[in-house]
LUMRO-895232 format. One record per atom (N, C-alpha, C): x, y, z; residue in one letter. Coordinates in steps of 0.05 Angstrom, whole numbers, plus 5000, padded with zeros to 4 digits. Example, Ala and Ser with C-alpha at 12.3 -4.5 7.8 and 13.67 -1.06 7.14 Angstrom:
2
526448865156A 524649105156A 526449345156A 525749555142S 527349795143S 525850015157S 
***
This chain:
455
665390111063X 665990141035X 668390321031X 669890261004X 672390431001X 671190720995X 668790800991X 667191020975X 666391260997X 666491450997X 665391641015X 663091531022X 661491651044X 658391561050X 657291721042X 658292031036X 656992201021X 653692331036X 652692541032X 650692581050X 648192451056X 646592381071X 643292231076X 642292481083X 639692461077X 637192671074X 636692561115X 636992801135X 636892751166X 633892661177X 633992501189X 630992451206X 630992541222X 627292611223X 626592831247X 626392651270X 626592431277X 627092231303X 628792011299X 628591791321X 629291591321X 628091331308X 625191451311X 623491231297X 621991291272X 622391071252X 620791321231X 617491371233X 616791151246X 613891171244X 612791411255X 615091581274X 613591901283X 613192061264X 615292081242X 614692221224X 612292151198X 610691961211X 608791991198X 606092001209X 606392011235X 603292111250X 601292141231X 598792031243X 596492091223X 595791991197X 597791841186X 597791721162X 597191441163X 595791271140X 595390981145X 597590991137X 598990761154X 601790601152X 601490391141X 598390361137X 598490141124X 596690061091X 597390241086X 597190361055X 598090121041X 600189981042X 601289811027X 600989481040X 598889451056X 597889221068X 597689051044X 598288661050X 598888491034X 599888591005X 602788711010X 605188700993X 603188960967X 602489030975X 600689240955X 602489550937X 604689510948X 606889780942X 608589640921X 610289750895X 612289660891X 614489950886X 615990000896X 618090170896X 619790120871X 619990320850X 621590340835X 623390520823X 625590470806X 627890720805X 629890610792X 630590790766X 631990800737X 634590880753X 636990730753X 639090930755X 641690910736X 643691160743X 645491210723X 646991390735X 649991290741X 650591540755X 650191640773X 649091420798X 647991630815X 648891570846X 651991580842X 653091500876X 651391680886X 651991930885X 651792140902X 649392140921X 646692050908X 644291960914X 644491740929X 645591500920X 644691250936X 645191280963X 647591310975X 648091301012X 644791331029X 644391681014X 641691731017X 639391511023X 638791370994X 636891250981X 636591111000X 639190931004X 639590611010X 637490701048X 638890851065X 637890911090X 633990911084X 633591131070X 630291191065X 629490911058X 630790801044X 628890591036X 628490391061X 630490301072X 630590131099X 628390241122X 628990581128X 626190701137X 623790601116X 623890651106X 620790651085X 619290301095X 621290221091X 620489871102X 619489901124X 620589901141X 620589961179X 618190091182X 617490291159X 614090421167X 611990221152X 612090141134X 610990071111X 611089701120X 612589581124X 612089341131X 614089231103X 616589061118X 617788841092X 616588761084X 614388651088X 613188451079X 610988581056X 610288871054X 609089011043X 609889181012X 613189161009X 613889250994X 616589090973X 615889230950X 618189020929X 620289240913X 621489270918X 624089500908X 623989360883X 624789530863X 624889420837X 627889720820X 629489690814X 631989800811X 633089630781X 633189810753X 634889810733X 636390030731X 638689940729X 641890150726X 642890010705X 644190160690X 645690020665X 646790340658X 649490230646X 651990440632X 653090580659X 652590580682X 654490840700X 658090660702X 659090970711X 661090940703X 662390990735X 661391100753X 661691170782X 661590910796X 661090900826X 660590770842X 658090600852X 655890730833X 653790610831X 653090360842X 654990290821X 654189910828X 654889780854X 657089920866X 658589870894X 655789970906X 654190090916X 652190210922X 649389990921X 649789930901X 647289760897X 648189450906X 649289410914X 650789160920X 650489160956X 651189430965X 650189450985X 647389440993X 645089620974X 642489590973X 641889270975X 642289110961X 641588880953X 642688700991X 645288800991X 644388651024X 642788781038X 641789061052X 640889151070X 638089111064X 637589081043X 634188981035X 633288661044X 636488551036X 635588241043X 635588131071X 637088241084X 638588331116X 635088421128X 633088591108X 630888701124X 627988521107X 629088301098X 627288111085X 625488251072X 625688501048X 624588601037X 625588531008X 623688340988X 622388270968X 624688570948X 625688310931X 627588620909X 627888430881X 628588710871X 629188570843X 631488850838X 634188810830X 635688960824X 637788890805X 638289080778X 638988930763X 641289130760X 643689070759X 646289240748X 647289200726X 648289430715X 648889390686X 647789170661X 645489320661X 643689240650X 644089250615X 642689100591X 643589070579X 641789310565X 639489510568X 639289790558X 641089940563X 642690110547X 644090300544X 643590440511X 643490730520X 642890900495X 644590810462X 643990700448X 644890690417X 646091000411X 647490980389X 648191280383X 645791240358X 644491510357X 642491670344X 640291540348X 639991350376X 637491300392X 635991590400X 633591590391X 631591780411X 631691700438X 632792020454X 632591930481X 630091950492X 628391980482X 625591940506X 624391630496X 624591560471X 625191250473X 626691090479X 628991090497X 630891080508X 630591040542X 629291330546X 627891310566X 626891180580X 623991170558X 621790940573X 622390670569X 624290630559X 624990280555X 626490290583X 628690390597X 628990340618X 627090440644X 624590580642X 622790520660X 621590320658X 620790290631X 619389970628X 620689770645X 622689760643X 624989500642X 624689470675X 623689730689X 624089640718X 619989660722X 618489710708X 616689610713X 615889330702X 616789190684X 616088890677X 617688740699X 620488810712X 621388550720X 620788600744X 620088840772X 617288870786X 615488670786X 613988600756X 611688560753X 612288220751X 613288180740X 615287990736X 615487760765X 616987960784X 617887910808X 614987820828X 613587990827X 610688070841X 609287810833X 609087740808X 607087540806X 607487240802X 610387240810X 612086930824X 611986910847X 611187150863X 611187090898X 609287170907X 609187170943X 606387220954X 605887390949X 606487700930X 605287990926X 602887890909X 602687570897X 600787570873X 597787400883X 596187500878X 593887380884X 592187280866X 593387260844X 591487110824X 594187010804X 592886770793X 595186660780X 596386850754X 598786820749X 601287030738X 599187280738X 598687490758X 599087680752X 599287830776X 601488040787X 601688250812X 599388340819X 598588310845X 596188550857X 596888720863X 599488880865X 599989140878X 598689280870X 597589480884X 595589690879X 596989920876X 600189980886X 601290200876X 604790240868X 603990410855X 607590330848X 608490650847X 610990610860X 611890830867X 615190900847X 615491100842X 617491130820X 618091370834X 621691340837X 624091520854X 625991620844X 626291740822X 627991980812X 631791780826X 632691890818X 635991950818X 635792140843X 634192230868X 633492480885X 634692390909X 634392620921X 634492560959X 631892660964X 630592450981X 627992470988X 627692321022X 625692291029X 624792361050X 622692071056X 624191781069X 622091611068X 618391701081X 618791861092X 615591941107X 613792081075X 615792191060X 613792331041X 612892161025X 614391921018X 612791771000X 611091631012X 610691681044X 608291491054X 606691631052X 606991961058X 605092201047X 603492211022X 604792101000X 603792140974X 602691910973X 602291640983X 601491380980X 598291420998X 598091581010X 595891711018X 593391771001X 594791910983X 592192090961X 592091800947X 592991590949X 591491290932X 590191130943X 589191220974X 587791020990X 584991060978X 584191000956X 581190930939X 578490880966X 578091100967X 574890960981X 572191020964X 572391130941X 569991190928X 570891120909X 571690960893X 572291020864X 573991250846X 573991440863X 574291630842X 575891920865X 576792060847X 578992290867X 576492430893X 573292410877X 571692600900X 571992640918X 573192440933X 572992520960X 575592590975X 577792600961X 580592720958X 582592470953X 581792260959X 583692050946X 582991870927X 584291750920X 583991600897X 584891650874X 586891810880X 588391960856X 589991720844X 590691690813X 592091630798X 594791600799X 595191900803X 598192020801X 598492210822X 599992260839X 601392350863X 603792360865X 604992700867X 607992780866X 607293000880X 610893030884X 611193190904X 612693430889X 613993690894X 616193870880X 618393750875X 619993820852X 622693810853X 624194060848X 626494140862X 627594350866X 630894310857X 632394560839X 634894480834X 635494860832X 637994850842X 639095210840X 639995130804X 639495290791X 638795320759X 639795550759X 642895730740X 643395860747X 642495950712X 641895860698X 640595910670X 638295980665X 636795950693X 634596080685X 632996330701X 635196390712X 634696710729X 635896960702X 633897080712X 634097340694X 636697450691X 636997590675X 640497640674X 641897760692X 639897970701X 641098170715X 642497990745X 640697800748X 641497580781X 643397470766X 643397350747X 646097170742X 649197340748X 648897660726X 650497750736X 651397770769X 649197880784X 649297860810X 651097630818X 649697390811X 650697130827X 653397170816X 655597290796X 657397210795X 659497420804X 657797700810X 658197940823X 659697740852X 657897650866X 658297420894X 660097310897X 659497150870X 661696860872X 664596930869X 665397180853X 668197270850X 668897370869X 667597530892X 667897580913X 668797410931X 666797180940X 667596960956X 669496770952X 670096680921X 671996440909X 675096610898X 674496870888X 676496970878X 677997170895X 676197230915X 677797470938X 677697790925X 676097740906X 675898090888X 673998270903X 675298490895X 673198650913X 670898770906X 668098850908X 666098870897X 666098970871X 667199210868X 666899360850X 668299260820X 670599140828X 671099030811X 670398730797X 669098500813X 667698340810X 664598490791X 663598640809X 661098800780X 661798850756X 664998970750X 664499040725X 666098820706X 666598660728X 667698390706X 665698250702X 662898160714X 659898130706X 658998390689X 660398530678X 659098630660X 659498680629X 662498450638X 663998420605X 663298170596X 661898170572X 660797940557X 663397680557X 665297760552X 666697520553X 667697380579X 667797610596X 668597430622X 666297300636X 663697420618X 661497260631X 661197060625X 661397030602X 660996730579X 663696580594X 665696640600X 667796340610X 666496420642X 665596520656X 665196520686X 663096260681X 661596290667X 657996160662X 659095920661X 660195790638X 662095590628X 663395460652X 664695590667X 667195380685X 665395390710X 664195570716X 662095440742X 659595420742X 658295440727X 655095370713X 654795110740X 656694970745X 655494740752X 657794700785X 658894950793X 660594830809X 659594810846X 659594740863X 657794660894X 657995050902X 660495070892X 661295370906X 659695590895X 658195540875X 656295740864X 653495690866X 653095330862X 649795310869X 648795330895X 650995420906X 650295360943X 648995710947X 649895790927X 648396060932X 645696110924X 644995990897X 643596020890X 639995970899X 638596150884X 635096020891X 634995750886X 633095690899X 630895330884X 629395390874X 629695400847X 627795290830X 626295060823X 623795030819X 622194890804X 623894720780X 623394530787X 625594330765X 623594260744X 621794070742X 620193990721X 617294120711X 619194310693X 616694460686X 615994300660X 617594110644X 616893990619X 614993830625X 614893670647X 613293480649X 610193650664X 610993820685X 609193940706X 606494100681X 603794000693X 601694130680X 599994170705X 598494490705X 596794550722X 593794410711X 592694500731X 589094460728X 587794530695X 589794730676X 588394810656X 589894830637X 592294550641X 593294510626X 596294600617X 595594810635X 599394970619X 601394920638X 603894980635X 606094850644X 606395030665X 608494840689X 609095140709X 610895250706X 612795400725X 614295620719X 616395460739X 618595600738X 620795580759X 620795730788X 619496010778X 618796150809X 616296170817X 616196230840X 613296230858X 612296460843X 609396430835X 607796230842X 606895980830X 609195990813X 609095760799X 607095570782X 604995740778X 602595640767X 600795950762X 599796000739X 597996170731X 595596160738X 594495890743X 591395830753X 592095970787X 589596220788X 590396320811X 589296170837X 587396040828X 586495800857X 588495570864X 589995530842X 592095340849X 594095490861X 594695620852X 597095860860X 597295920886X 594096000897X 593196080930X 594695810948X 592795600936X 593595310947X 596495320958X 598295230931X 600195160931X 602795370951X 601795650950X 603395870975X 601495800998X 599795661004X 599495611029X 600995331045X 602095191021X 603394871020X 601494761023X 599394781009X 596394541008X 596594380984X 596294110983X 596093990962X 593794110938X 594894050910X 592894190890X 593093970867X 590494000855X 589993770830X 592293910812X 592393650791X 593693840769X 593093670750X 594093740723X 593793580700X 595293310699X 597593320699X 599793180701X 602493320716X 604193060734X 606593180742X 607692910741X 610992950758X 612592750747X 615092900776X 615292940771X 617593240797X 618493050817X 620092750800X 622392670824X 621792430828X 618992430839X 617892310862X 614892280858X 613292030847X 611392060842X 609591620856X 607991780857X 606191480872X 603791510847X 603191160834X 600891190818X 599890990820X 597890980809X 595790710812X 597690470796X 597390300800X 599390110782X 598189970774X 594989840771X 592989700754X 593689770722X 593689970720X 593290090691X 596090000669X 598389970693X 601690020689X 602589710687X 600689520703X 602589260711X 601088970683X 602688850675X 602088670652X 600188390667X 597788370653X 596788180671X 594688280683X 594088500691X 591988620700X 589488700685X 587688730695X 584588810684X 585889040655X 586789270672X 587289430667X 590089560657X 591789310652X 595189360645X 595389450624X 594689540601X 594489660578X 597389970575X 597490070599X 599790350591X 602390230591X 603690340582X 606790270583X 607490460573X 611190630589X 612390740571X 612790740548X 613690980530X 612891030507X 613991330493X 614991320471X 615991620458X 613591670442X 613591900445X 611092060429X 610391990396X 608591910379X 608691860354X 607892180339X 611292280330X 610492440325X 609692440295X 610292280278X 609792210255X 605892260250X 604392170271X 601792180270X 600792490282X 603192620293X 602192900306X 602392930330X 602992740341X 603092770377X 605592870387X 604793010410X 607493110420X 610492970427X 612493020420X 614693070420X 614693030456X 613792880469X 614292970501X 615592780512X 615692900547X 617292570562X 614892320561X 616692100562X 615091960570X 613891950597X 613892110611X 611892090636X 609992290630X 610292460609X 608392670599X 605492460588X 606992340573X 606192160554X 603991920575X 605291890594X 603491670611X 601891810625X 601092050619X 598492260633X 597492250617X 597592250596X 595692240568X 593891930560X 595791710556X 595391500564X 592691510586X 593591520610X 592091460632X 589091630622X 589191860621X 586792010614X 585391840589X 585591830568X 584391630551X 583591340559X 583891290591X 583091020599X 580591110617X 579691440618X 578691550631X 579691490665X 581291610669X 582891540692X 585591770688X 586891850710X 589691950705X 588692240724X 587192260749X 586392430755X 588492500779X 590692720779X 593692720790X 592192930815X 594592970830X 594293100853X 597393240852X 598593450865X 601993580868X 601893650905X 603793560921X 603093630942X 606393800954X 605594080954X 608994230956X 609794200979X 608494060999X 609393931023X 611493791021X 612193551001X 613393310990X 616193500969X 617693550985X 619593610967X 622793460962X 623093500938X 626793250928X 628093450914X 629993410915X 632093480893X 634293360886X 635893300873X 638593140848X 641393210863X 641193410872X 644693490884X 644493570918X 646693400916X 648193570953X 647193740957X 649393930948X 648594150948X 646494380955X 644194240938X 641194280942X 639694130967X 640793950974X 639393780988X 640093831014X 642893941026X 643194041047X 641494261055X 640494411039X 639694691042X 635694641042X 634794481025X 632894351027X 631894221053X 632994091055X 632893931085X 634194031111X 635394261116X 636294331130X 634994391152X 631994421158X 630494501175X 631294181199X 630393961186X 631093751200X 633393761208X 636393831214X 638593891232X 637494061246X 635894311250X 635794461256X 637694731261X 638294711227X 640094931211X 637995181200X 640295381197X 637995491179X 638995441154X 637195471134X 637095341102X 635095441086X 634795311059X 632195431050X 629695181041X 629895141062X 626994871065X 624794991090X 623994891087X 621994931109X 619994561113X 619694471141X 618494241142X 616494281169X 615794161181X 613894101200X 613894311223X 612194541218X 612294711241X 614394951226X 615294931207X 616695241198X 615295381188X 616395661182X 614495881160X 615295881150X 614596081131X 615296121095X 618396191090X 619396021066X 621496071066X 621596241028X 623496471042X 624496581013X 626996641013X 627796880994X 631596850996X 630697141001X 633797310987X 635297601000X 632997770980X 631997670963X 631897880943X 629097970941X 628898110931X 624898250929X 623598160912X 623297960891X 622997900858X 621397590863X 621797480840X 620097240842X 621897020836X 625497060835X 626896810835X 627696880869X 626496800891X 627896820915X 627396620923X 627196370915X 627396030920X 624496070928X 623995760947X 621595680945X 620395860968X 617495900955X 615896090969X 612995890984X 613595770989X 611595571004X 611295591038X 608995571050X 608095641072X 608795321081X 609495201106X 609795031125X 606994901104X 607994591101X 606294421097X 604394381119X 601494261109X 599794211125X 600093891151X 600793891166X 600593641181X 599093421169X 599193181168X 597193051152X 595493041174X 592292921160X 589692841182X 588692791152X 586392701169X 583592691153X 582492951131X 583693181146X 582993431146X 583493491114X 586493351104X 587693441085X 585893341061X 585393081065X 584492941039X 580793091033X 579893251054X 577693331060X 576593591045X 579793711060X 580194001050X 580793971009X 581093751005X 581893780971X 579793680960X 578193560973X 574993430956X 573993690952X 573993830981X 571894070976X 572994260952X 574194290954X 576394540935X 575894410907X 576794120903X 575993980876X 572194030864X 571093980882X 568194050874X 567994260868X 569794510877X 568894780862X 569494860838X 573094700833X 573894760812X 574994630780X 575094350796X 575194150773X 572194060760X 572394070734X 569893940714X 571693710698X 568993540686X 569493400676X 571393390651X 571193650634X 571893690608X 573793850609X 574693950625X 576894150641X 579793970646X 581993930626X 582894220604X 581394130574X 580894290558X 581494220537X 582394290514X 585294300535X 587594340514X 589894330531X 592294210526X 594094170539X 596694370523X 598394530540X 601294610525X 602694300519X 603294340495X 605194160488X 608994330487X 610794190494X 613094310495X 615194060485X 615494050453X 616893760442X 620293840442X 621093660440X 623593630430X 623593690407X 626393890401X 626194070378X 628293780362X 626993750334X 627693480315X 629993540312X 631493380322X 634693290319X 635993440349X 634393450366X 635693560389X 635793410413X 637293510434X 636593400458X 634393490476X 634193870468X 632993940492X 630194040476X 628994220492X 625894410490X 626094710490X 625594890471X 625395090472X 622595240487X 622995240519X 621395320520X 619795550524X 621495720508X 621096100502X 619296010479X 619895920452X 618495870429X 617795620424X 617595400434X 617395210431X 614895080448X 613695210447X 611595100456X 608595160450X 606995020445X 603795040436X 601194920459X 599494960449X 596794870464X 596194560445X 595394420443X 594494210436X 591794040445X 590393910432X 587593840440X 587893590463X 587293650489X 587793460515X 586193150504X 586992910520X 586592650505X 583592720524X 581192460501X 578892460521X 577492250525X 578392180554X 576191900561X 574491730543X 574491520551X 572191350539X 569791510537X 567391510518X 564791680523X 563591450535X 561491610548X 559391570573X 557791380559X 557791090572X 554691000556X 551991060555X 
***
């Protein structure tokens, strides 16, 4: 291609199926997986994508999985990208549906979270669409896939989504015995230079004038300490590789992310208030949660696919007219799901993505066998320079998968999940006529949705 190749997230071998020891590989037996992913904009990602997904096949079985891909409005290389996807999928006789420049694109004074879910929809109907014209379908017009997997704009890691396709191997009905989960995600991580305390931002730009400008300490501090040269410093590199490369990882989706009791997480470790989750999650143990969404998520697809027993959810903007939150639509499809009495999620900080280079070199860096600020199979805890609670991610070496894992979360779930537990969810809306969430003041508790009653 005329296009850079731009970076791929590195494998820990030659074959992928090592990197997934211990796991059923065959999770997605008779075409049971459908892979999906909204894009816009997103050369930088695909090179990545396009490789993982060809791994993801190679573990998972062509014959097992159906890529499903809507892009519409980019203005980049995208499409050159997906053009390529579209051969290396067909080249690996893996089942696709990929649609470019698609005819959703945002209206001006469209709500964007209705906006939103019309282009997730759009790649879950023609999926569904796709699934129940070919052998993925086992009953007339309608898909059997049992799971559908939804992939962020991220660099990710084909083994983790075989990781997360795990917590859906159903052997009881129900999460008890640690799988059978609903919903299954992993972290997402982005250096956020807006939301470290001031005093680090100054810092970080104390740094950056140092390294980019050649100034010498003292005087780099006290130009971080004049309001106006901070406000154009903030401004012209808020977003530039030469400044986020310094920065912590933060916790990216805290709008969508809900713990065990309902409230949102945080950006720094420990990233959750519930202190048994908290323990969990700095040991890198998978932990229930309310709802998540963080990139990279595996869910039951009965509830999601048209035609089914159970197809009833679909994306969706919040009716706020009747009182309901102002949220994302993947907020929104935890809520959903719970009112079908179902929607019982799992977060596993083992499974980690993030949106930029940048981040993703430093993330994944353990696999070159760099140092960086990831940690994967066999590392320790990774933090940054500083003593405080923005020093990136504070997570202990993920657990190896086994039996052990899905074992170790039944037991821990029997101690601490109840039936009626939350009841009450933070709500965090879009402020009316805005884009974003205030979430210093903008946010409330609200009464959590509730199951069908018991006959």
């Amino acid at each position: 291609m005329a296009h850079s190749s731009g970076y791929v997230v590195p494998c820990l071998g030659p074959d992928p199926i090592h990197e997934t020891q211990g796991m059923n590989n065959s999770v997605c037996g008779n075409g049971g997986c459908i892979i999906a992913s909204n894009l816009h904009n997103s050369a930088e990602v695909l090179p990545s994508m396009i490789v993982q997904l060809a791994r993801l096949a190679h573990v998972l079985g062509p014959a097992n999985i159906l890529v499903s891909v809507y892009e519409s409005g980019s203005t980049d290389a995208t499409r050159d990208w997906l053009d390529l996807l579209r051969g290396v999928l067909g080249a690996l006789s893996v089942r696709h549906v990929i649609t470019s420049q698609g005819s959703l694109t945002r209206s001006r004074g469209q709500d964007r979270i209705a906006f939103l879910a019309s282009v997730r929809q759009a790649a879950v109907d023609q999926a569904a669409a796709a699934c129940a014209s070919s052998r993925f379908s086992r009953s007339a017009g309608a898909c059997s896939a049992s799971r559908l997997v939804f992939i962020n704009d991220v660099f990710f890691a084909a083994a983790d989504v075989v990781r997360l396709l795990q917590y859906g191997v159903n052997t009881g009905g129900d999460a008890a015995d640690g799988s059978g989960y609903d919903v299954a995600c992993g972290m997402d991580f982005e250096p956020i230079l807006a939301d470290l305390p001031p005093a680090r931002q100054r810092d970080a730009m104390t740094s950056h004038l140092q390294r980019t400008w050649g100034l010498a300490e003292p005087t780099a501090a006290r130009l971080s300490t004049w309001p106006l040269a901070f406000r154009y410093w903030k401004k012209a590199y808020r977003r530039a590789p030469s400044l986020l490369r310094s920065l912590p990882l933060l916790f990216y989706d805290i709008w969508v992310a809900r713990d065990l009791t309902g409230a949102r997480l945080h950006r720094a470790a420990p990233y959750v208030a519930h202190a048994a989750s908290a323990k969990r999650l700095r040991a890198g143990l998978p932990t229930e949660v309310y709802c998540c969404w963080n990139g990279l998520v595996a869910l039951a697809a009965e509830p999601l696919l048209p035609g089914r027993s159970g197809g009833s959810v679909r994306f969706r903007a919040g009716d706020v007219a009747v009182g309901e939150c102002a949220a994302s639509e993947c907020s929104l499809l935890c809520d959903d799901l719970r009112r079908l009495g179902r929607g019982a999620a799992v977060m596993d900080p083992g499974v980690r993505v993030t949106y930029r280079r940048v981040a993703a070199e430093r993330l994944f860096a353990s696999r070159e066998g760099t140092d960086g600020a990831s940690v994967d199979a066999g590392s320790s805890t990774i933090s940054g320079a500083a003593d405080d609670d923005y020093t990136g991610i504070e997570i202990n070496s993920r657990e190896e998968w086994s039996a052990g894992v899905l074992a170790d979360l039944a037991a821990w779930r029997r101690q601490h999940v109840s039936a009626d537990v939350p009841r009450s969810v933070e709500c965090c809306g879009l402020r009316p006529g805005s884009e974003g969430v205030d979430f210093e003041h903008g946010c409330s508790r609200v009464p959590a949705p509730r199951g069908p009653a018991a006959p």
